[in-house]
C-alpha positions as CSV (number, residue, x, y, z in Angstrom):
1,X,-17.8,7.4,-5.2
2,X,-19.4,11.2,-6.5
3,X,-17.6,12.4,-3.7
4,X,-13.8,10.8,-5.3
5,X,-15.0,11.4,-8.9
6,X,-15.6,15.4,-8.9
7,X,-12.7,16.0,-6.5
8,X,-10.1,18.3,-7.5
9,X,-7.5,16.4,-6.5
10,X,-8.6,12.8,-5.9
11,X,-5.2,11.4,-5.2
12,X,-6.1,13.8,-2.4
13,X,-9.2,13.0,-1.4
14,X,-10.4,12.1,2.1
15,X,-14.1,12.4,4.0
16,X,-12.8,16.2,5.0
17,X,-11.0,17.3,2.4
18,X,-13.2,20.2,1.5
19,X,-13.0,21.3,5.0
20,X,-8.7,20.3,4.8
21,X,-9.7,19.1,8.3
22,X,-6.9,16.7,10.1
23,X,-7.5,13.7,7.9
24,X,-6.6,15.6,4.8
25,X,-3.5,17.2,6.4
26,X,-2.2,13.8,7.5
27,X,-3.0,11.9,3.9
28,X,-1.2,15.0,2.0
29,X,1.8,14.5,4.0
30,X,1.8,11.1,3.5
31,X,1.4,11.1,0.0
32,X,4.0,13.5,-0.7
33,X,6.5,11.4,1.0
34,X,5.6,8.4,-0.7
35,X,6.2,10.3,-4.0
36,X,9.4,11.5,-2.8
37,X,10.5,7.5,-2.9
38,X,8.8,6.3,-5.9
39,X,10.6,9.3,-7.6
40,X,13.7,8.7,-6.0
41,X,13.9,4.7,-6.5
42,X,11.5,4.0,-9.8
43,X,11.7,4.8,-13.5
44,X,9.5,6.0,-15.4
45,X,10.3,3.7,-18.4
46,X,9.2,0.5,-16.4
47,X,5.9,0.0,-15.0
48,X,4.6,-0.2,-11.9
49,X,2.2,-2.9,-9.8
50,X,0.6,-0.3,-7.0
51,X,-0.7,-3.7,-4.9
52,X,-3.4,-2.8,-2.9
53,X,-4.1,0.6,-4.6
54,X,-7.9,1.0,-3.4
55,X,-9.6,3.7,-5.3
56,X,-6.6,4.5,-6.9
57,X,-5.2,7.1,-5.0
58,X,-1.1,6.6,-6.3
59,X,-2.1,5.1,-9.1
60,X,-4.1,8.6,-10.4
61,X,-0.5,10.8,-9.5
62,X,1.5,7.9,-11.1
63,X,0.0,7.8,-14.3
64,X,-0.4,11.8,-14.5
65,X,3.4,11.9,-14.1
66,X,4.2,9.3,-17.0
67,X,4.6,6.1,-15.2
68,X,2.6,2.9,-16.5
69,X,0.4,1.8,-13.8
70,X,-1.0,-1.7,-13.2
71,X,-3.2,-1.9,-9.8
72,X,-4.8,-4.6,-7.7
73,X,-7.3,-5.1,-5.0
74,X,-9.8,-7.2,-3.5
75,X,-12.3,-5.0,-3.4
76,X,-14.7,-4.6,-6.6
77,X,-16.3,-1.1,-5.4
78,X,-12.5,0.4,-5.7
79,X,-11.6,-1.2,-8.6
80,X,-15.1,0.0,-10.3
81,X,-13.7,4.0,-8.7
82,X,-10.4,3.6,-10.1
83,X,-11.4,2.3,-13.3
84,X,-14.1,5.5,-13.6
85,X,-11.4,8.0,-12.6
86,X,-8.8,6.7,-15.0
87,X,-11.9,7.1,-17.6
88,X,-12.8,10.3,-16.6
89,X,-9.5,11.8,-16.4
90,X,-8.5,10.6,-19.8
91,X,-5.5,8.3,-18.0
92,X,-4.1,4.9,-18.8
93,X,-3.8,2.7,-16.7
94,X,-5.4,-0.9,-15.7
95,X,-7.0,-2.0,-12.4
96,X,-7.5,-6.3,-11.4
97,X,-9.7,-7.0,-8.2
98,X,-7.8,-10.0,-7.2
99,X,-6.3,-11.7,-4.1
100,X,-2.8,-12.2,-5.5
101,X,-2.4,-15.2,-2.5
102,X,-5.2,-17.3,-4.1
103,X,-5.6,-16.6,-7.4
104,X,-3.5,-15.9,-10.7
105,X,-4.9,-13.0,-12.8
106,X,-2.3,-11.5,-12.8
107,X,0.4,-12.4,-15.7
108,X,4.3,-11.6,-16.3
109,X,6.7,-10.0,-14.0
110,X,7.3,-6.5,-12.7
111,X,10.4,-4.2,-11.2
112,X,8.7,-1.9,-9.5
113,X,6.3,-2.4,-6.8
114,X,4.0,-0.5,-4.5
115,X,2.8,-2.2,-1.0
116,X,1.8,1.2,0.4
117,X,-0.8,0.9,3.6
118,X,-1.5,-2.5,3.1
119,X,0.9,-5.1,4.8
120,X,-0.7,-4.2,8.6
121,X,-4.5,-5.4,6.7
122,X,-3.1,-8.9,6.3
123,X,-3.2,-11.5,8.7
124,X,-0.1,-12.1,10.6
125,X,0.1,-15.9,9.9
126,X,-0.5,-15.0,5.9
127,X,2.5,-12.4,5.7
128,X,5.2,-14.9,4.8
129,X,3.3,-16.5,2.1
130,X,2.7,-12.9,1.2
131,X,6.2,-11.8,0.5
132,X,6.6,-14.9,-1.4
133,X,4.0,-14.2,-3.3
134,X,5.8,-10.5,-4.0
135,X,8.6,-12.5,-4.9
136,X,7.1,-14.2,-7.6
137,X,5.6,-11.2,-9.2
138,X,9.0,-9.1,-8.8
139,X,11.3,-9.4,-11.9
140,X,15.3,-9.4,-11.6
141,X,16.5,-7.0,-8.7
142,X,12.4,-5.6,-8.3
143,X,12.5,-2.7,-6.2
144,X,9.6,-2.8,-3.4
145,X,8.1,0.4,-1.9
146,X,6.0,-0.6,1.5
147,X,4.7,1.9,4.1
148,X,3.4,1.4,7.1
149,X,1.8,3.5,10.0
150,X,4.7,3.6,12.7
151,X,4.1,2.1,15.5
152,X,4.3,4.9,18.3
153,X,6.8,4.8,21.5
154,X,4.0,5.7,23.7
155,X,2.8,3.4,26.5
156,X,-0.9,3.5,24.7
157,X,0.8,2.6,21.3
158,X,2.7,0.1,22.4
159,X,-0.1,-2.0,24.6
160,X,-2.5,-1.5,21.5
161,X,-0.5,-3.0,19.3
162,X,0.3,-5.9,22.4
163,X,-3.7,-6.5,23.0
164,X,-3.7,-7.1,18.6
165,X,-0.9,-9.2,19.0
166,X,-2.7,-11.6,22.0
167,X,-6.3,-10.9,21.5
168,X,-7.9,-9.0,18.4
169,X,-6.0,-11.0,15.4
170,X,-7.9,-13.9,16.5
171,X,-11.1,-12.9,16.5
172,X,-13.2,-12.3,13.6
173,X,-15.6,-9.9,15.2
174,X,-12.9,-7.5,15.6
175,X,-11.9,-7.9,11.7
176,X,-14.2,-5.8,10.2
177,X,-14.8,-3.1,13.2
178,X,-11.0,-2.0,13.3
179,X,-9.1,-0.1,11.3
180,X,-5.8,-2.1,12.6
181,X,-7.4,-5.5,14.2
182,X,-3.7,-7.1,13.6
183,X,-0.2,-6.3,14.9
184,X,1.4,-3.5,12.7
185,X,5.1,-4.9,11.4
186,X,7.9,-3.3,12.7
187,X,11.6,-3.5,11.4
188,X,12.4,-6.7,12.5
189,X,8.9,-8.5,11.6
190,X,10.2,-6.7,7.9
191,X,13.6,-8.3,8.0
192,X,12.2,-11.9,8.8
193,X,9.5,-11.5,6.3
194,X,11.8,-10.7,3.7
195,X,14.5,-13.1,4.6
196,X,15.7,-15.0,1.4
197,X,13.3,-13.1,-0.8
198,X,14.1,-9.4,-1.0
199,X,17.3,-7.4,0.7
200,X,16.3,-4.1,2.8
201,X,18.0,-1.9,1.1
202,X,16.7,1.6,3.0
203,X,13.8,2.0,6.2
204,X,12.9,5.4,7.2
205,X,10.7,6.2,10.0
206,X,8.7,10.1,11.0
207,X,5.8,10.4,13.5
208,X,3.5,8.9,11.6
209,X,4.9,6.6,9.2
210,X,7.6,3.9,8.4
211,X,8.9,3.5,5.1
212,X,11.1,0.8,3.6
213,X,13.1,0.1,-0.1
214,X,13.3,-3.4,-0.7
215,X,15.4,-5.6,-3.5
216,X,14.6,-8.8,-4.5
217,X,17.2,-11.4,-4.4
């Protein structure tokens, strides 16, 4: 928490980012491309629910850049972080640890939406009732922004994400050991999860990362 608080640039921040090691290299790129499409697809004049938004990582660039931020997670340690930072840092924003499957803290609708690194954390069988639960919270036409990490066309990629899809997803031990203990989504897991709830509108794909812009129906 120190360590996120009295960074320079927490939106930034990883375990080596004083060193600027590989980690940080990786995250910048990745957050400067997810900027790219949140200023490309959202306005600032409507806010924005940053689902998932951990420490607050997007949440800290959005609000500095004059975008209304709401964020969620389950996890009370980030929410406590993100809540600090936006204190610190003289920001506004609000922060809601909450499961949005199972409970219903959260009120009103909203047209811009930010699913960024989260969607491969949720269980496979869950993902459906997920969307629909996106759904609900997205207002008329809601724009979606997920990212994912791309699933690679290596032979080691590909039987990784094959042993989650037979073997880790259903067992608990590996939950809470793995960074990815499920099958990541590709493009057509996204087209049948969205099915009758939002339109793919754009998917983009690099090295590293898939990206997708979705409209709700």
């Amino acid at each position: 928490k120190e360590s996120i608080l009295t960074c320079p640039e927490p939106h930034l921040w990883t375990t080596d980012y004083n060193e600027q090691g590989r980690v940080y290299q990786e995250m910048k790129e990745r957050i400067g491309q997810q900027q790219q499409l949140i200023e490309k697809y959202f306005d600032k004049a409507e806010p924005v629910l940053d689902i998932g938004c951990g420490f607050g990582r997007q949440a800290y660039w959005l609000a500095l850049h004059g975008y209304k931020v709401t964020g969620t997670d389950t996890s009370n340690v980030f929410v406590d972080i993100a809540n600090t930072l936006f204190e610190k840092n003289k920001l506004k924003g609000a922060f809601v640890c909450t499961d949005i499957l199972h409970d219903n803290k959260l009120t009103g609708t909203y047209r811009q939406l930010l699913l960024l690194d989260v969607l491969e954390h949720i269980s496979p069988n869950k993902r459906r009732q997920f969307f629909e639960r996106l759904h609900s919270l997205g207002g008329e036409e809601a724009t979606l922004i997920i990212s994912l990490p791309h699933e690679k066309k290596r032979l080691s990629s590909w039987a990784n994400n094959h042993v989650r899809r037979a073997i880790t997803q259903h067992l608990a031990y590996f939950h809470n050991k793995e960074e990815h203990p499920y099958p990541i989504p590709n493009k057509n897991n996204i087209a049948g999860l969205s099915k009758r709830l939002f339109n793919v509108h754009m998917f983009q794909s690099n090295r590293a990362m898939d990206y997708y812009i979705l409209h709700r129906i």
